[in-house]
N, C-alpha and C positions, 0 to 999 in steps of 0.2 A: 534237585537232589533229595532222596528219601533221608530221613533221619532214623539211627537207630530202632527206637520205638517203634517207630512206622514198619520199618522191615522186618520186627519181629514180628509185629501183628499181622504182619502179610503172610508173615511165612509159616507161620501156629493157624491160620485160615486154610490152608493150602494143604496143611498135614491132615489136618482136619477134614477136612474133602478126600483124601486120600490115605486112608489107616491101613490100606494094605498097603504099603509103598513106604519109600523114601525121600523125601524132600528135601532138595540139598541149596541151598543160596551158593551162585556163581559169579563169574565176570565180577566186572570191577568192582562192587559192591563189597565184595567178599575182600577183595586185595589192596583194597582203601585207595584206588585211583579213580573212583567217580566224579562225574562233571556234572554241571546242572544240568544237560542233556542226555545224559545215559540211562540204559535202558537198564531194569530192573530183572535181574534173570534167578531163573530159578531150573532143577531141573528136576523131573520125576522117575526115581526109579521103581517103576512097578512091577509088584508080583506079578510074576506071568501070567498067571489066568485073569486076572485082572485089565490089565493090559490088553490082553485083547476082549476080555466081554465088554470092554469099556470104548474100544474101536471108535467107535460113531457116536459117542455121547460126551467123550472129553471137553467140549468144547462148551456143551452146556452146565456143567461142574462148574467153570469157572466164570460165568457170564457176570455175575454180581461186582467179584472183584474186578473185571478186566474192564468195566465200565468207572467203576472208581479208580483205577488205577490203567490210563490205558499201557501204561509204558511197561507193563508189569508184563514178562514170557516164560511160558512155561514149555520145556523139552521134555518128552518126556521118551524115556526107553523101558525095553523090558528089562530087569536087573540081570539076566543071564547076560546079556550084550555085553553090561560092564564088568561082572564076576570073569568071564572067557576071553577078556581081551579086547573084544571086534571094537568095544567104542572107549576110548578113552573117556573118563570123569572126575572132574575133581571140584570139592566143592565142599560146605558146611551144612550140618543138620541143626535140627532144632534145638539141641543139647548142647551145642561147641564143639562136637566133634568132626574132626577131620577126615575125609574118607577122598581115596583117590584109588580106580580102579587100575590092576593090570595095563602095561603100556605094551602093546602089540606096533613094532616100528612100521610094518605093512602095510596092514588097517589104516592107523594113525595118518602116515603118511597121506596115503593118497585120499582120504575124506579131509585131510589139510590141506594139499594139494588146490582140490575141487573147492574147496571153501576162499580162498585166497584167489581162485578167478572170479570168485562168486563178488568177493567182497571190490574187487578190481573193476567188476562189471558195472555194478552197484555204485560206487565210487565215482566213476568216469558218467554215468546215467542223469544222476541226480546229485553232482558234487557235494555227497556225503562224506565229512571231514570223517567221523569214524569209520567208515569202510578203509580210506587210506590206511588209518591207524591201523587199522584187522590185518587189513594186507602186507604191510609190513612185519608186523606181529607176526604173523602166519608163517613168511616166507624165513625170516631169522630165526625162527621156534623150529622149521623143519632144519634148515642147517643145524642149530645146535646138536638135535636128538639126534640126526645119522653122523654125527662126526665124533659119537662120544660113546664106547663099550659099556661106561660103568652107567645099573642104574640112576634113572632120575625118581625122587619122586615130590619134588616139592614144584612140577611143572602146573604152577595153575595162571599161564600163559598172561602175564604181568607184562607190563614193560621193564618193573625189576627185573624178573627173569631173563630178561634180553641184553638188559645193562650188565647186568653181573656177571653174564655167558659170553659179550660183545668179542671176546679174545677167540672163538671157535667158532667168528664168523668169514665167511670167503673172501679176499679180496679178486676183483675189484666187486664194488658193491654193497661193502661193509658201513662209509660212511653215508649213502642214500638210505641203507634199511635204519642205520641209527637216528637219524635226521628225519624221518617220516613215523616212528614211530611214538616220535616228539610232537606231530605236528597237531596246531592248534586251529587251522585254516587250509582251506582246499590248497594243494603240491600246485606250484608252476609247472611249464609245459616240461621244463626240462628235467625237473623230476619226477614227474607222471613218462615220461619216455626211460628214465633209468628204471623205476618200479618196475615196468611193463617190461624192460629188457630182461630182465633180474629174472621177472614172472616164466618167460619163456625157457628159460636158461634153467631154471629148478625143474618146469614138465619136463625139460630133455636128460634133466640130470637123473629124476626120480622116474623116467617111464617105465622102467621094472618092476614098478610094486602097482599101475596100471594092469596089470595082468586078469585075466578071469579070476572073480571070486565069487565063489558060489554061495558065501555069505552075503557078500550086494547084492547080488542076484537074489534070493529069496527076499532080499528086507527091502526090495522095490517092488516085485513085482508084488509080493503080502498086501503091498499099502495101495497098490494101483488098480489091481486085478479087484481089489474088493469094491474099489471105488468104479469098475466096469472100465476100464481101460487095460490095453494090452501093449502099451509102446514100448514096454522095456523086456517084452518076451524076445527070446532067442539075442540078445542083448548085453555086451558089459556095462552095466549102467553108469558107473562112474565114467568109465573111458568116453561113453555117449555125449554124455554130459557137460566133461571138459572139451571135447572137439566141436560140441554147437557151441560153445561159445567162440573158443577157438577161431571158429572159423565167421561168428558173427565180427569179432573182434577185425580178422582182417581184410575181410569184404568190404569194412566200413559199414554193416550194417546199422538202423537206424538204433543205436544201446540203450534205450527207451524201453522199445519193442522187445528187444531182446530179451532185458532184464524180465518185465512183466512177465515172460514166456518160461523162463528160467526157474523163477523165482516160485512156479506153479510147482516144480518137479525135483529141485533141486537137494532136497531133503528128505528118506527115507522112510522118516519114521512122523510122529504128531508134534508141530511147532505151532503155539497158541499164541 
């Protein structure tokens, strides 16, 4: 586990690499529920032109620190994404200020959706005890946010937040999402078949916001077409996306393979 110190030094390094932007410390780090094994997050919001003159070089920016630090990720978006909604953000800057962008339930949704099979794929692949934990997170966070009018804005996806919201979660199902996103050790079979039920049961609930969006649509193919791939032309990428797993998931696919495949595509934008 980082120590304070250490995380401001990381994080005054990274602003520092990056003066047109915003640097915001996220995940558990931020929400004081880190483990000795967690992963150090960060996220970039970059001025736009920046953002993309910097396309292909991101990765060399941060080479220094990510050798000293492997566990240390940077997300990075354009800042319009989080000002308009399309991506949720919530997180700290270097200063102690608090910044959490527009919550679009849409958006939101269904890249929560897609990320919660992600983290399920993942999980199941390589019995990553934090993937469970994501997944649960993921799935109770999306119940909470559609079952509630007023805004939120103190969502920065805790398992606080889940505990404190637990009353505007769906039965049946309520005591598996509370109980996994406790978990300290890989789910038994019989909770990895509730999760996965749960899993199915939210795509069918939430397939309405699955729809064409011409926002996905541009922020995949932006990232793939440059990189000389065309697989998400004439394409709902998200939809794509969840149905290859979807359908690795009940072929019995080899979830190894699957993940590695996934794991290539799964993400729109630059994850370091």
């Amino acid at each position: 586990m980082y120590s304070v110190p250490e995380i401001q030094n990381i994080h005054a390094r990274l602003q520092e690499l990056y003066p047109h932007g915003t640097i915001l410390l996220c995940g558990s780090h931020l929400t004081g529920e880190a483990r000795a094994d967690s992963d150090l997050d960060f996220t970039l919001l970059a001025d736009n032109f920046y953002y993309f003159n910097y396309y292909r070089g991101h990765k060399n920016l941060i080479v220094e620190i990510k050798k000293q630090h492997p566990n240390v990720h940077l997300t990075i978006w354009p800042r319009w994404y989080a000002a308009l909604g399309w991506h949720y953000v919530y997180g700290r800057d270097i200063y102690g200020n608090i910044f959490h962008s527009p919550l679009n339930k849409k958006f939101w949704t269904r890249t929560r959706l897609k990320l919660a099979f992600f983290a399920w794929l993942k999980g199941m692949s390589t019995n990553d005890v934090k993937s469970f934990v994501q997944l649960a997170k993921r799935l109770a966070i999306m119940q909470i946010i559609n079952s509630t009018s007023t805004p939120i804005v103190d969502l920065d996806f805790s398992k606080r937040f889940v505990m404190e919201n637990a009353d505007k979660l769906a039965m049946p199902g309520k005591k598996a999402l509370l109980a996994a996103v406790q978990l300290t050790a890989v789910p038994d079979a019989v909770l990895q078949a509730e999760l996965s039920r749960i899993l199915r049961q939210t795509t069918a609930d939430f397939a309405r916001h699955l729809d064409f969006s011409l926002v996905n649509y541009l922020s995949y193919n932006l990232k793939f077409l440059s990189r000389g791939s065309g697989r998400f032309l004439w394409k709902n990428p998200d939809r794509y996306i969840i149905t290859e797993m979807m359908h690795g998931i009940e072929t019995k696919e080899d979830l190894v393979a699957l993940y590695q495949r996934i794991e290539k595509i799964v993400f729109p934008i630059i994850v370091l």
